[in-house]
Residue, then its C-alpha position, 0 to 999 in steps of 0.5 A: x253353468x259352464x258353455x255347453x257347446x264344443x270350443x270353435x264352433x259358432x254356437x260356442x262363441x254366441x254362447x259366450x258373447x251371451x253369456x253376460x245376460x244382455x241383448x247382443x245385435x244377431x247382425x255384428x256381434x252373433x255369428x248364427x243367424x238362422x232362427x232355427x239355431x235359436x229354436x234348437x237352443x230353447x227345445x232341444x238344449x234347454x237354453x233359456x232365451x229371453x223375450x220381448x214385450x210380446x212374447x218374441x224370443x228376440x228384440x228388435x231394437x237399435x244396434x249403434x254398430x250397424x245404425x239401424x234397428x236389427x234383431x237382437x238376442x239375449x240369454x234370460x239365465x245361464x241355468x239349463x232348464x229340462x228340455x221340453x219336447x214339445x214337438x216330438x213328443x205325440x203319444x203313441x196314441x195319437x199318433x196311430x190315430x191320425x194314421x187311422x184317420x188317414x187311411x195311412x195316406x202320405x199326404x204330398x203323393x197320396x201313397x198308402x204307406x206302412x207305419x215305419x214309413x210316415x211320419x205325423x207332422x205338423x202343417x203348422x210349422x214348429x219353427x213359427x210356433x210361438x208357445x209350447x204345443x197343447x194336450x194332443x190327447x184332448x182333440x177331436x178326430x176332427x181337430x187331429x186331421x186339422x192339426x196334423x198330416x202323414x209325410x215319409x221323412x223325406x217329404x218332412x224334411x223337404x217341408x222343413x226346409x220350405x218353412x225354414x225359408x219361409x221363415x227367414x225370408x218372408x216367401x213360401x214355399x210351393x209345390x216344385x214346378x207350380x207357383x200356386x197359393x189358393x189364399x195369398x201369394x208366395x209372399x208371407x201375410x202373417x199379422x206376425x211371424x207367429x200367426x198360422x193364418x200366414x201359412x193358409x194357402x201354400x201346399x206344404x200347410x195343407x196339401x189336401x186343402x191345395x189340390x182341392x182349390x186346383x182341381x175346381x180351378x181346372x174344373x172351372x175350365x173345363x166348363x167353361 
C-alpha cells in the first residue's frame, strides 16, 4: 500500500519510518507524539497498528538511542482495514433515546436545548477506549443514561481536550475555576490507561454525579 498521508507532513514521515513492520521509539524516531494521532490512524484511517502482550496499541520497551524504556509503535500490516466508526456510529435510535431520557438537558450547564443543538457523548472517553464500542441498541435506559450524556459541540469539544490532557499527562481535568474531584485527586488512578474507574470523580466523566457530591459537601456546612 502506498503512504496514505500528503508528502511533508508528519504522519507521512511516521508512516514511512513504519513502513518496514518494526517497533520504532515515539521518542527519537516518530515525529507524533500525541495518542490521539494514533487513535485517528486505527479508526478513522483504517491503519493497522499493532499491540502489545496486552492488548496496548503500543510497546514499551528499551530505546538504545535514548537509554532508557520509552513508548514504541509498530504498523501490524501496510493494508488498510475498513474503517470501523465505532464511535460515531450511535443509531439514530439511540441517540433520540438518551435525549429523551435527558429531558434534552445539556449536562455542563443544565440548559433545555433543541435537538440540532446536543450532541450525545460518551463520559467515558474514547481516547482511553481500549476495544471497539458494543451494541448500544441492546442497553437499558438505565445503562444508556450510564453510558452516555447531552453536550453542545462546544462543551464536547472542551471535554475533549480535558481527556486528551489527561491522557497524555496523567492529570484530570476539572470544571474551570473549582479543583474538585468527589473520588480521587487531579492525578490519574486508572490500574491502566484504559480503565474507566480512573476517570470516577472528575466533572467531565459525569458532571450530574459532581454537582451531586458538592451540593452535600455544601450542605453539610450549612448544617453544621
Amino acid at each position: 500500500m502506498a503512504n496514505p498521508f500528503k508528502i511533508g507532513t508528519k504522519p507521512y514521515e511516521d508512516f514511512e519510518t513504519l513502513s518496514d513492520l518494526q517497533w520504532h521509539c515515539t521518542k527519537c524516531e516518530l515525529k507524533s507524539g500525541q495518542a490521539k494521532t494514533w487513535q485517528v490512524w486505527r479508526q478513522e484511517k483504517g491503519i493497522q497498528l499493532d499491540q502489545d502482550e496486552k492488548g496496548h496499541w503500543y510497546k514499551t520497551i528499551y530505546c538504545e538511542h535514548c537509554g532508557e524504556n520509552t513508548v514504541h509503535r509498530k504498523l501490524k500490516s501496510l493494508e488498510l482495514v475498513e474503517v470501523n466508526k465505532a464511535r460515531s456510529g450511535i443509531p439514530s435510535k439511540v441517540a433520540k433515546k438518551v435525549k429523551q431520557l435527558y429531558d434534552n438537558e445539556e449536562a455542563v450547564m443544565l440548559r433545555k436545548l433543541s435537538d440540532n443543538e446536543l450532541e450525545v457523548d460518551h463520559k467515558f472517553p474514547q481516547i482511553r477506549w481500549g476495544t471497539n464500542e458494543c451494541n448500544n441498541n441492546t442497553l437499558s435506559d438505565s445503562d444508556l443514561k450510564s453510558k452516555f450524556m447531552l453536550l453542545n459541540r462546544s462543551n464536547n469539544l472542551l471535554k475533549s481536550r480535558y481527556c486528551e490532557r489527561c491522557f497524555a499527562e496523567g492529570k484530570r481535568g476539572s470544571f474551570p475555576g473549582i479543583e474538585y474531584w468527589y473520588q480521587g485527586d487531579e492525578h490519574w488512578q486508572g490500574r491502566n490507561e484504559f480503565d474507566e474507574y480512573g476517570c470516577v470523580g472528575c466533572f467531565w466523566y459525569n458532571p450530574y454525579e459532581w454537582r451531586k457530591h458538592l451540593n452535600e459537601i455544601v450542605k453539610n456546612k450549612k448544617d453544621a
